[in-house]
mmCIF file of the C-alpha atoms, coordinates in Angstrom:
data_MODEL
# 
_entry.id   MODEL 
# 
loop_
_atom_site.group_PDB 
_atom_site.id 
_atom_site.type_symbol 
_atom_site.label_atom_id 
_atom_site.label_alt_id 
_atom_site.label_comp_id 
_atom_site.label_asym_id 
_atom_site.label_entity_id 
_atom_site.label_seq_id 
_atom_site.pdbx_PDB_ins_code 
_atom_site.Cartn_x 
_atom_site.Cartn_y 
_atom_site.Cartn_z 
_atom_site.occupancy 
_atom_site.B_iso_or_equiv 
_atom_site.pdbx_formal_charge 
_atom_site.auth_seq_id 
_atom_site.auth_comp_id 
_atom_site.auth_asym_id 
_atom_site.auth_atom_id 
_atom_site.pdbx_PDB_model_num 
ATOM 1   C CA . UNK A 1 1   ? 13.318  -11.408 22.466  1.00 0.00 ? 1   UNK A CA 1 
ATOM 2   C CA . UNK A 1 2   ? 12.315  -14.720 21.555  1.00 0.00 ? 2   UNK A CA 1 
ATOM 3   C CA . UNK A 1 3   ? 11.808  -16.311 18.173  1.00 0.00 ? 3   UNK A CA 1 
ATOM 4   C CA . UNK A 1 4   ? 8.631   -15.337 16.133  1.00 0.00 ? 4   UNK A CA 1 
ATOM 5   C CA . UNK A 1 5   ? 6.606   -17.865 14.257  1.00 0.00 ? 5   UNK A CA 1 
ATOM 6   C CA . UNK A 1 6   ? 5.245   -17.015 11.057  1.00 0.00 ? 6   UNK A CA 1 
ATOM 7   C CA . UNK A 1 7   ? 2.982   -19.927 9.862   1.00 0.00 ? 7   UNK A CA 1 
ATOM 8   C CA . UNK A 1 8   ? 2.729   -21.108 5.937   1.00 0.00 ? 8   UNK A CA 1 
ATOM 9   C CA . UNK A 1 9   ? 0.328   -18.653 3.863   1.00 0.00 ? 9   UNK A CA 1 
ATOM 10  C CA . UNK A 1 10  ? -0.372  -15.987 6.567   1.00 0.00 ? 10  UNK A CA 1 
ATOM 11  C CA . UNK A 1 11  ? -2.411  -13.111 5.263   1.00 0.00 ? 11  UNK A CA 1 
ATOM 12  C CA . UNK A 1 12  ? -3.452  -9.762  6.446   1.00 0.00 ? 12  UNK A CA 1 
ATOM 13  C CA . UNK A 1 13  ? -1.584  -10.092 9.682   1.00 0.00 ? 13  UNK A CA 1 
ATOM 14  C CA . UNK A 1 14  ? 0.463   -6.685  10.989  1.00 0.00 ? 14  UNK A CA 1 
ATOM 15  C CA . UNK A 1 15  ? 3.020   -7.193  13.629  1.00 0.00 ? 15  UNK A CA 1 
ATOM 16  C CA . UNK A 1 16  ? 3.712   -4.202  15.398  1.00 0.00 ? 16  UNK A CA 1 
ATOM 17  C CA . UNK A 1 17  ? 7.477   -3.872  17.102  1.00 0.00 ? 17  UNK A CA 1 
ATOM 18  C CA . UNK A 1 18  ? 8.783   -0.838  19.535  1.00 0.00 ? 18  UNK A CA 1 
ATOM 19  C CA . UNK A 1 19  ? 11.856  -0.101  18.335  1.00 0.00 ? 19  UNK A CA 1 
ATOM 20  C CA . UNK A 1 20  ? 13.762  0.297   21.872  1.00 0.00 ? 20  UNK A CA 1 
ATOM 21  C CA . UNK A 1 21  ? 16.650  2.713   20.625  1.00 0.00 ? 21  UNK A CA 1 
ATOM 22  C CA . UNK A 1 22  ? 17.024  6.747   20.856  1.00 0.00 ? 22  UNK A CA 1 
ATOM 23  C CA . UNK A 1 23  ? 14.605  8.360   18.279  1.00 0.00 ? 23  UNK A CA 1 
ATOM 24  C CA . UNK A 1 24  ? 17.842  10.636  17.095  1.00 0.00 ? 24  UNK A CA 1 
ATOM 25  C CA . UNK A 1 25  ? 19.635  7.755   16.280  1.00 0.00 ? 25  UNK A CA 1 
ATOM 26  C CA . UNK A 1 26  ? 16.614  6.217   14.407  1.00 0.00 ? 26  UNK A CA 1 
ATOM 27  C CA . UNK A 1 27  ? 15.939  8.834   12.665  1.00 0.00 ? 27  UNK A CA 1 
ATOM 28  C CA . UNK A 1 28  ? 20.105  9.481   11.349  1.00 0.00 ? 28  UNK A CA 1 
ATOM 29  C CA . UNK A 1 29  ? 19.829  5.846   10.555  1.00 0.00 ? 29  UNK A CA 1 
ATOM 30  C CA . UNK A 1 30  ? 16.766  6.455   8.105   1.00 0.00 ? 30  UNK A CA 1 
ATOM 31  C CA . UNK A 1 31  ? 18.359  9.479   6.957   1.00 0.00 ? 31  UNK A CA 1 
ATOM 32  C CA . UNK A 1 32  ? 21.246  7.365   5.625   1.00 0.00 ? 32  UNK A CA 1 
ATOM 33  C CA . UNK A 1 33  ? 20.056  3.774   5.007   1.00 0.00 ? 33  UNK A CA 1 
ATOM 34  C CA . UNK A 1 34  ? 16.757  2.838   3.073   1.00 0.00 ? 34  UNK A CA 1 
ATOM 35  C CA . UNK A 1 35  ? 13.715  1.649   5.490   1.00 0.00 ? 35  UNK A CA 1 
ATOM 36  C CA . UNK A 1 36  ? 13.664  -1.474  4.020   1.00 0.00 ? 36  UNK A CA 1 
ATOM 37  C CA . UNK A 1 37  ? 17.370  -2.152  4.826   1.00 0.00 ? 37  UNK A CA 1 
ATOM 38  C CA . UNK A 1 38  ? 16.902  -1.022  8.086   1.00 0.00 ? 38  UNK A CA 1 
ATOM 39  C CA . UNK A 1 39  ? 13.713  -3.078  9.092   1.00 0.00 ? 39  UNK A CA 1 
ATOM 40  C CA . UNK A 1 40  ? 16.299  -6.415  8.138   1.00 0.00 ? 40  UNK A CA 1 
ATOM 41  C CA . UNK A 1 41  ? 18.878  -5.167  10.279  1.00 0.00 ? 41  UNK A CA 1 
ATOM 42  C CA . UNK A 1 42  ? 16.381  -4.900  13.171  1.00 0.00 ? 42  UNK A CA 1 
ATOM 43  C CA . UNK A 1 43  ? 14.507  -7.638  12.246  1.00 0.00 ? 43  UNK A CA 1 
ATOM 44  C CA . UNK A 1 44  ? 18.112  -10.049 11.913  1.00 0.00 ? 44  UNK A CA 1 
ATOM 45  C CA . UNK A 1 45  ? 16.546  -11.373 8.343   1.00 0.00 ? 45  UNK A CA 1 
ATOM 46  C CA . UNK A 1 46  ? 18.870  -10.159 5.784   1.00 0.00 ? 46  UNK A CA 1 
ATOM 47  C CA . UNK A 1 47  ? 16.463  -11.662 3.003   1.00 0.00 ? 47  UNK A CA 1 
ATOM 48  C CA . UNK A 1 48  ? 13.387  -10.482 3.966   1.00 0.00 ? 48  UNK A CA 1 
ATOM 49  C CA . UNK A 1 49  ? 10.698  -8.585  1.688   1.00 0.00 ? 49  UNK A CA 1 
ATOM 50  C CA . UNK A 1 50  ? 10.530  -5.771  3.347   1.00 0.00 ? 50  UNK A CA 1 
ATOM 51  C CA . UNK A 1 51  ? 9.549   -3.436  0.958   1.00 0.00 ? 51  UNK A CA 1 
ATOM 52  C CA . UNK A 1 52  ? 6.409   -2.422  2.794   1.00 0.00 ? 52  UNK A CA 1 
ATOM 53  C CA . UNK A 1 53  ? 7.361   -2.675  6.031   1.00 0.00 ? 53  UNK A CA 1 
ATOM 54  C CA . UNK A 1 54  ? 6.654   1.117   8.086   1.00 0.00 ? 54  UNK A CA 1 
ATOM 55  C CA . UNK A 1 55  ? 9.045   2.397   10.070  1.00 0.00 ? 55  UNK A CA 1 
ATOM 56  C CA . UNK A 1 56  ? 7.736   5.905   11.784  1.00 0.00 ? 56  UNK A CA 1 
ATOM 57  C CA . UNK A 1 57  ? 7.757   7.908   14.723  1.00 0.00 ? 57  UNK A CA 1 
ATOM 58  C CA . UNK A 1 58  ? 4.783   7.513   16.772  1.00 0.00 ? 58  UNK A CA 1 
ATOM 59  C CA . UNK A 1 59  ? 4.608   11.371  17.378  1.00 0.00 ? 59  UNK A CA 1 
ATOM 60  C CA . UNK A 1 60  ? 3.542   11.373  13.577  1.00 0.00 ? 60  UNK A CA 1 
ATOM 61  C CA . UNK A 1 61  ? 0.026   10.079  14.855  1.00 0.00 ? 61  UNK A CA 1 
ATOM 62  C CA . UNK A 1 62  ? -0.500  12.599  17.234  1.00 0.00 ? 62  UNK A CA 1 
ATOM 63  C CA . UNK A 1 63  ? -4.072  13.031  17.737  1.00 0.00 ? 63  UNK A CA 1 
ATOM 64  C CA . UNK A 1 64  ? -4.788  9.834   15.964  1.00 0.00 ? 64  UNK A CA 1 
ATOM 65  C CA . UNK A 1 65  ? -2.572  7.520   18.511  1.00 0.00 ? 65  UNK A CA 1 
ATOM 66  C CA . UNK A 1 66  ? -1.078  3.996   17.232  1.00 0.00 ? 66  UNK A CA 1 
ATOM 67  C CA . UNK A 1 67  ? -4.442  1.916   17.683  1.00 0.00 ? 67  UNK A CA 1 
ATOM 68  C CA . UNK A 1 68  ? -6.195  4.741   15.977  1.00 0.00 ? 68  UNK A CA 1 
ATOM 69  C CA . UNK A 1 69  ? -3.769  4.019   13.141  1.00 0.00 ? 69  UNK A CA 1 
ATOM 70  C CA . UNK A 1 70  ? -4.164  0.312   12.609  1.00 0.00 ? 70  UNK A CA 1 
ATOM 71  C CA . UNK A 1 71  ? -7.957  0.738   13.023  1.00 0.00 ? 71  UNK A CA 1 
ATOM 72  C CA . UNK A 1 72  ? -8.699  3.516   11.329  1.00 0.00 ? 72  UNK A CA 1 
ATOM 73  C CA . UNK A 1 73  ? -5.971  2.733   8.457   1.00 0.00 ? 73  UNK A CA 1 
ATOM 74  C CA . UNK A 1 74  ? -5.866  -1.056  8.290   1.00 0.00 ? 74  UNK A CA 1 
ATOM 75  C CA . UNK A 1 75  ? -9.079  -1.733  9.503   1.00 0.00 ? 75  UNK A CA 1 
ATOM 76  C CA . UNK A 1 76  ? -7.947  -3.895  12.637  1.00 0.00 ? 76  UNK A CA 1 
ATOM 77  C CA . UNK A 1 77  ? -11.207 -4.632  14.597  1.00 0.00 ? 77  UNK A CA 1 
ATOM 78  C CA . UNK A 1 78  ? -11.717 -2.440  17.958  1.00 0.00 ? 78  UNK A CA 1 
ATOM 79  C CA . UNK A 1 79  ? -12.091 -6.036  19.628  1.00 0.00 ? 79  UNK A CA 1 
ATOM 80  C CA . UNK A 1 80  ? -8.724  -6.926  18.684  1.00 0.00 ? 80  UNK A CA 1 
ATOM 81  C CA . UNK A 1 81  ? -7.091  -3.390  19.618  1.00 0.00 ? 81  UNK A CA 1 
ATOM 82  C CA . UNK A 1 82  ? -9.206  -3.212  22.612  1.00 0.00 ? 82  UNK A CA 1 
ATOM 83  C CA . UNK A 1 83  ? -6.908  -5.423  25.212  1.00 0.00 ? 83  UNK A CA 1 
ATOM 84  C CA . UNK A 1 84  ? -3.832  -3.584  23.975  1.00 0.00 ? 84  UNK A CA 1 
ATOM 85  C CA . UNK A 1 85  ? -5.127  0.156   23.374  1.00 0.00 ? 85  UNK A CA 1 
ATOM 86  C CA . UNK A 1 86  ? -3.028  1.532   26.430  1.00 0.00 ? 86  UNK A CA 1 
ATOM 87  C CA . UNK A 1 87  ? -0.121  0.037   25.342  1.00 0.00 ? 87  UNK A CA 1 
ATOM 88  C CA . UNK A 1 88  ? -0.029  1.142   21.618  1.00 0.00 ? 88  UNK A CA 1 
ATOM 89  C CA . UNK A 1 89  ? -1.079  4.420   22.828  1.00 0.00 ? 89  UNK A CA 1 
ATOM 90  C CA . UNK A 1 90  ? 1.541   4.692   25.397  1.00 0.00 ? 90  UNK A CA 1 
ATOM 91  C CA . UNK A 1 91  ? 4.428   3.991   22.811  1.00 0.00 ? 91  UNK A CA 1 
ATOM 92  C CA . UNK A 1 92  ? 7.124   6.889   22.410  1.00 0.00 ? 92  UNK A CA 1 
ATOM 93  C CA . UNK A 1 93  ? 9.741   6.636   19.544  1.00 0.00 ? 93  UNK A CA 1 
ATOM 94  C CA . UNK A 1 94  ? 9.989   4.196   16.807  1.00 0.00 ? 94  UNK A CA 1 
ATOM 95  C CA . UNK A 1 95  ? 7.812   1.741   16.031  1.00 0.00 ? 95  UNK A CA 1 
ATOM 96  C CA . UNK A 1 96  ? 8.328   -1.080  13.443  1.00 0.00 ? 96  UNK A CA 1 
ATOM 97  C CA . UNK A 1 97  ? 5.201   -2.571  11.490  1.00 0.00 ? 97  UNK A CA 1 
ATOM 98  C CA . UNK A 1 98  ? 5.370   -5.246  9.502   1.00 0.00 ? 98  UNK A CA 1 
ATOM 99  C CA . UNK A 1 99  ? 3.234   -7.152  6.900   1.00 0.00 ? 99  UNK A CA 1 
ATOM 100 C CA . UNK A 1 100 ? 2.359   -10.822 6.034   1.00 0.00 ? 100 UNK A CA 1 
ATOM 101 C CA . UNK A 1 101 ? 3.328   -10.142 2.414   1.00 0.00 ? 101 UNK A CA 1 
ATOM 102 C CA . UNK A 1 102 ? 6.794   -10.052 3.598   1.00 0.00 ? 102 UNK A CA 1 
ATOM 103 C CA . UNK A 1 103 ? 6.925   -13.904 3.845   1.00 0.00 ? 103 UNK A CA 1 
ATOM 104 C CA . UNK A 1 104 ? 4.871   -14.682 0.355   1.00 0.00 ? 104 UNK A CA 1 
ATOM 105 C CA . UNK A 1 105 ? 3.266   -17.354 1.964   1.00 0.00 ? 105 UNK A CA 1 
ATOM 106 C CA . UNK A 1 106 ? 6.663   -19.342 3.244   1.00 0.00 ? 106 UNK A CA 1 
ATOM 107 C CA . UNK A 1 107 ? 7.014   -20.409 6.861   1.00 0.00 ? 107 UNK A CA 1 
ATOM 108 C CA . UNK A 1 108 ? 9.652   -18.905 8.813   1.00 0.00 ? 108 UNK A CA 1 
ATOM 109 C CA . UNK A 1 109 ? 10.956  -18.110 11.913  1.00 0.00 ? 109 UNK A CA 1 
ATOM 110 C CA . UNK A 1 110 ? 12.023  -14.630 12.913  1.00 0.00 ? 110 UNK A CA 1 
ATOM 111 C CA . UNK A 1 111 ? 14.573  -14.050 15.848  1.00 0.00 ? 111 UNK A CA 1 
ATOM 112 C CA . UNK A 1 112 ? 14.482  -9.985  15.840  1.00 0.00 ? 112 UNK A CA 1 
ATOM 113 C CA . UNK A 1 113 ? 17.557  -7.901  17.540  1.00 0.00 ? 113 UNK A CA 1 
ATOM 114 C CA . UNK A 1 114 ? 17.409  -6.768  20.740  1.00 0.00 ? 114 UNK A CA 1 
ATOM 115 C CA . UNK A 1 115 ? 16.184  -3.245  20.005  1.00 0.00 ? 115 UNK A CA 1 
ATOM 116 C CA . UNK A 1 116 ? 12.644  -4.574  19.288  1.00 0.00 ? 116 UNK A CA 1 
ATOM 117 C CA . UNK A 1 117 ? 10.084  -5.195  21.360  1.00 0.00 ? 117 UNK A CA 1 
ATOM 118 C CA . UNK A 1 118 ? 6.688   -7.185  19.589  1.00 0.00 ? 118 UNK A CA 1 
ATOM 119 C CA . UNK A 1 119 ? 3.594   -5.411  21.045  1.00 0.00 ? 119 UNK A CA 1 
ATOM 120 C CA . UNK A 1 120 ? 1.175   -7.233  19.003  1.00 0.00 ? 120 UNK A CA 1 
ATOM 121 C CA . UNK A 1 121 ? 0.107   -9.080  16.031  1.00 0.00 ? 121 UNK A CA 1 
ATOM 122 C CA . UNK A 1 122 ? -3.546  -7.941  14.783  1.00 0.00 ? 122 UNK A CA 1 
ATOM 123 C CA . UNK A 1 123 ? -5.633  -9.576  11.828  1.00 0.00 ? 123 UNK A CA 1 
ATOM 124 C CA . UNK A 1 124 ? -7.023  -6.849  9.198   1.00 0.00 ? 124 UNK A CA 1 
ATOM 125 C CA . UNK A 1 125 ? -10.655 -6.978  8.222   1.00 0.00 ? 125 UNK A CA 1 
ATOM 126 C CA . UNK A 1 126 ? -11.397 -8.491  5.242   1.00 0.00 ? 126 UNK A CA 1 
ATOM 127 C CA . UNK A 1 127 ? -14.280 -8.234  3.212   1.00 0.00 ? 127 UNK A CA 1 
ATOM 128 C CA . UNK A 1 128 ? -16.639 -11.450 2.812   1.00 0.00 ? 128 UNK A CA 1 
ATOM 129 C CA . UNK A 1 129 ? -15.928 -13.814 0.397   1.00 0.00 ? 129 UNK A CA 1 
ATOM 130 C CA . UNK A 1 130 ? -19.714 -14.607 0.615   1.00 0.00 ? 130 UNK A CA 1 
ATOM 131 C CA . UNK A 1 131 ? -21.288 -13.231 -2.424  1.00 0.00 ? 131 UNK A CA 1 
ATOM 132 C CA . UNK A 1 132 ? -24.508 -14.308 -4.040  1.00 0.00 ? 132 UNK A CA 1 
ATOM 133 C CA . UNK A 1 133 ? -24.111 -14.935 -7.414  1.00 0.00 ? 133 UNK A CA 1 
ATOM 134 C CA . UNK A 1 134 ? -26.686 -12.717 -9.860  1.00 0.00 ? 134 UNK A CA 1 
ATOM 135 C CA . UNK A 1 135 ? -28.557 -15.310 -11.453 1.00 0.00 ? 135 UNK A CA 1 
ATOM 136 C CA . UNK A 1 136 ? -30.560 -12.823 -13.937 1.00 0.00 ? 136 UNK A CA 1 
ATOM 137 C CA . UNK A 1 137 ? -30.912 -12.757 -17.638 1.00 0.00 ? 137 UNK A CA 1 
ATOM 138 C CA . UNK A 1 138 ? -29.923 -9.612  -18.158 1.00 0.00 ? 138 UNK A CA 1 
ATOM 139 C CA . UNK A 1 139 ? -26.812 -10.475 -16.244 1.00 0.00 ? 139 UNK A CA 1 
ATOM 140 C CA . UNK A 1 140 ? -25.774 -13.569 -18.872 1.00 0.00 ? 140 UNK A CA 1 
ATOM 141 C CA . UNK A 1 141 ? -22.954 -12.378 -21.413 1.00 0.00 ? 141 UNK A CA 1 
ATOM 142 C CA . UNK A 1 142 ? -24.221 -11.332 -24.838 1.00 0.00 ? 142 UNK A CA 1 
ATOM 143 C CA . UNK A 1 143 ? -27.900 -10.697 -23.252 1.00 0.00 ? 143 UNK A CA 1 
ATOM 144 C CA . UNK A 1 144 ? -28.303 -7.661  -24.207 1.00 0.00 ? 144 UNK A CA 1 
ATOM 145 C CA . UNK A 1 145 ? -29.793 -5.810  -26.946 1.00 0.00 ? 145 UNK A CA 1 
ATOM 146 C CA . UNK A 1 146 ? -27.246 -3.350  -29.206 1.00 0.00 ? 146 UNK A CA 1 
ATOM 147 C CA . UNK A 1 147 ? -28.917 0.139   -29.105 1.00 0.00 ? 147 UNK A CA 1 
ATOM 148 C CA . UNK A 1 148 ? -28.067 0.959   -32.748 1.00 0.00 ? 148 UNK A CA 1 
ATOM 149 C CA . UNK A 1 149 ? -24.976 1.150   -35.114 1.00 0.00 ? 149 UNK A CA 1 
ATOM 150 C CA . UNK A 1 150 ? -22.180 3.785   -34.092 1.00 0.00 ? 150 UNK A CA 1 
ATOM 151 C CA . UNK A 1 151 ? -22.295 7.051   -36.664 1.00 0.00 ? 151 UNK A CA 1 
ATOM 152 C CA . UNK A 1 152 ? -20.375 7.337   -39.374 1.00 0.00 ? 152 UNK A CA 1 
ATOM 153 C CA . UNK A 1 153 ? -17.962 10.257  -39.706 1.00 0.00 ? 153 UNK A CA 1 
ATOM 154 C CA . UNK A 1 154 ? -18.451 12.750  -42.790 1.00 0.00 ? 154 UNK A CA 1 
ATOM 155 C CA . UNK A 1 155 ? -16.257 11.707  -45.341 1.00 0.00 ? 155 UNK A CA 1 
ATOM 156 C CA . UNK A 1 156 ? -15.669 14.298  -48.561 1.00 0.00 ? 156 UNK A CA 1 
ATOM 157 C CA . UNK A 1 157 ? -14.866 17.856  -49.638 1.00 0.00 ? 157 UNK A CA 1 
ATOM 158 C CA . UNK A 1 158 ? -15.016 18.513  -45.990 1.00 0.00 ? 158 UNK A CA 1 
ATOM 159 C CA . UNK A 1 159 ? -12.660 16.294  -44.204 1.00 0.00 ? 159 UNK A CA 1 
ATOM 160 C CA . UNK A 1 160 ? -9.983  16.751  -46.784 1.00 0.00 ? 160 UNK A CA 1 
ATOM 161 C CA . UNK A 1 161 ? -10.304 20.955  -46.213 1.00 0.00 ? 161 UNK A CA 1 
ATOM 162 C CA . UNK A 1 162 ? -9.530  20.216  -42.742 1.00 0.00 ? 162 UNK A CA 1 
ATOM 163 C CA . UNK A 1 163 ? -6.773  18.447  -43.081 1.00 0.00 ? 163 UNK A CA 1 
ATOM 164 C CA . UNK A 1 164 ? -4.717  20.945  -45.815 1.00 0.00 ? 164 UNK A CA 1 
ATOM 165 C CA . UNK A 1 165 ? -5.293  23.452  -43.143 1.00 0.00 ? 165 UNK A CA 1 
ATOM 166 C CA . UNK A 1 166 ? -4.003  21.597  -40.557 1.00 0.00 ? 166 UNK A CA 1 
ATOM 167 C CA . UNK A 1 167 ? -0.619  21.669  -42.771 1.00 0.00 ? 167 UNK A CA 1 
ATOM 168 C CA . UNK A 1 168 ? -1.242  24.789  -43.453 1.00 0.00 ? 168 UNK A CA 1 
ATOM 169 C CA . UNK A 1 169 ? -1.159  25.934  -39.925 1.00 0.00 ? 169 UNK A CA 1 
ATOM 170 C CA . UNK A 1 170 ? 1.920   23.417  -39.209 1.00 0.00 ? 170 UNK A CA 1 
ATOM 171 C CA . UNK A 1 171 ? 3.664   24.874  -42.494 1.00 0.00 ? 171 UNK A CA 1 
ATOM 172 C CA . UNK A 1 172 ? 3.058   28.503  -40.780 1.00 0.00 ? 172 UNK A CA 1 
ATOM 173 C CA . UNK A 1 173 ? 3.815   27.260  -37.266 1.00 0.00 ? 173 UNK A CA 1 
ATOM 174 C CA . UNK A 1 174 ? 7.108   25.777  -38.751 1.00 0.00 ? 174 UNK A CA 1 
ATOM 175 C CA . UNK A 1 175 ? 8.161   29.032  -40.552 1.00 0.00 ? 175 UNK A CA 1 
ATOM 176 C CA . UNK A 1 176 ? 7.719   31.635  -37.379 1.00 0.00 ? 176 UNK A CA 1 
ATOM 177 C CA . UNK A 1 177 ? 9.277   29.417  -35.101 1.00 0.00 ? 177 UNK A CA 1 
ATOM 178 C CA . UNK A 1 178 ? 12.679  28.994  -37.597 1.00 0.00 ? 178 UNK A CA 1 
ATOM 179 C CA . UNK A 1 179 ? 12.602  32.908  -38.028 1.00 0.00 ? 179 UNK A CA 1 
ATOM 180 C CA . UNK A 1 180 ? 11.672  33.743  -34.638 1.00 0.00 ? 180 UNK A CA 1 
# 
């Protein structure tokens, strides 16, 4: 496979990978290494972040299918899963995905083993950063009007008779649980 550009500051990109080996020995693998360990191995970047890096069977999305998945999931547009539907949706086995956060922003080139095969890279949706500031009065800090002071508690005879029964009742509590 060639090498796999990751360009400085990527965000909300997910690069999906087929993971071309026999779903038995995937899943021993998992069984005895963490995911995270085994998404460097495959991936040949023994310092990666890989900490949220997905490593599944893609008989886990039955019903569902892969591009269901990423859209449904990770809000990929339809436009973007639309050239490679049949594809994602064909996949048997393993399949890697893997996140932009797993460079924090760095350059770097990836040059993954053998045993994966990159299907795709897809863009998740994210929301606008257009937003119309609220330019209202009532909206300024300290604009408002306080309602009325907060109640005072009852202080006297009363609140002290609560609390000797309260000691009273620990006292008694104490006593049946040493004799019990």
């Amino acid at each position: 496979m060639s090498d796999v550009i990751i360009k400085a500051n990527e965000r909300s990109k997910i690069r999906v990978f087929a993971v071309n080996l026999p779903p038995g020995e995937v899943a021993d693998t998992l069984k005895t290494q963490p995911k995270p360990d085994v998404a460097r191995q495959l991936l040949n970047s023994p310092h990666l972040n890989t900490s949220s890096t997905e490593i599944f069977p893609v008989s886990d999305l039955t019903g569902v299918g892969l591009s269901g998945y990423l859209g449904e999931g990770y809000a990929v547009g339809d436009e973007q899963l639309a050239a490679d539907r049949g594809k994602l949706d064909g996949l048997d086995g393993y399949v890697l995905l893997l996140f932009s956060d797993s460079f924090a922003g760095a350059e770097t080139t990836l040059t993954p083993s053998p045993e994966l095969t990159l299907i795709g890279t897809y863009t998740e949706a994210r929301p606008s950063d257009d937003v119309t500031p609220i330019t209202a009065d009532s909206a300024k800090p300290y604009s408002g009007v306080a309602a009325s002071d907060p109640p005072v508690p009852p202080r006297g005879p009363a609140g002290s008779a609560m609390v000797i029964l309260g000691l009273i009742g620990l006292v008694a509590l104490a006593v049946w649980w040493l004799l019990a």
